[in-house]
N, C-alpha and C positions, 0 to 999 in steps of 0.2 A: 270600681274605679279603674283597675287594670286592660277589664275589657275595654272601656269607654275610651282609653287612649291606645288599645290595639286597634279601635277600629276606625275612631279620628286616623291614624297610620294609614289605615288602609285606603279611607275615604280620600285624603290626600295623594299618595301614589295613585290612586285613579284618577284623580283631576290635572295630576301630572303628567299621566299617562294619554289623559284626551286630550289636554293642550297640545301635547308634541304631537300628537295625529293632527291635529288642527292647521297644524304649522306646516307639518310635511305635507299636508292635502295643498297649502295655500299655495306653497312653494312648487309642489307639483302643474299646480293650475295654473301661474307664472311663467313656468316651462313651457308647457303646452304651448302658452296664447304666444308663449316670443318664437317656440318653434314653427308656429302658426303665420304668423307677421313675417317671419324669416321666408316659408316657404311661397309665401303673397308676393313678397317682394323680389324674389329670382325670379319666379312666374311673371312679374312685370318687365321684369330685364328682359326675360325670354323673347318677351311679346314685342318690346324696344327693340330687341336686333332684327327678330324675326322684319318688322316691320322698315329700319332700316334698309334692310338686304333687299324687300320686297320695292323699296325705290329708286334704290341703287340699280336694278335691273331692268329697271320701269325707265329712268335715264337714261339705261345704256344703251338700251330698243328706238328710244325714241329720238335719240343721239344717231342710232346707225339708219335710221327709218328718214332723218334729212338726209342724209349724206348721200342716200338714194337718190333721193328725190330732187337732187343739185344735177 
């Protein structure tokens, strides 16, 4: 009887033991995907300014490209 509740004990601490991996794997892979979304979404800024900047310049050409041409 003694063993049979040392190793229900044991059985338990290892199911307690996989839950919390379980948890820390989930939580981990939560991390990931926001660190993931996080780095998508500067990448999108990036690509927003970059593109900005890129008509702003495009305006300013086509801006001095009359003012020639008057």
């Amino acid at each position: 009887m003694l063993k049979e509740n040392r190793h229900s004990g044991q059985e338990e601490k290892e199911d307690e033991d996989e839950e919390e991996d379980e948890e820390e794997e989930e939580e981990k892979s939560e991390d990931e995907e926001e660190d993931k979304t996080k780095k998508e979404n500067e990448e999108e800024k990036d690509e927003d300014k970059k593109e900005e900047e890129k008509e702003k310049v495009d305006k300013e050409e086509m801006d001095e490209d009359e003012k020639e041409g008057e």
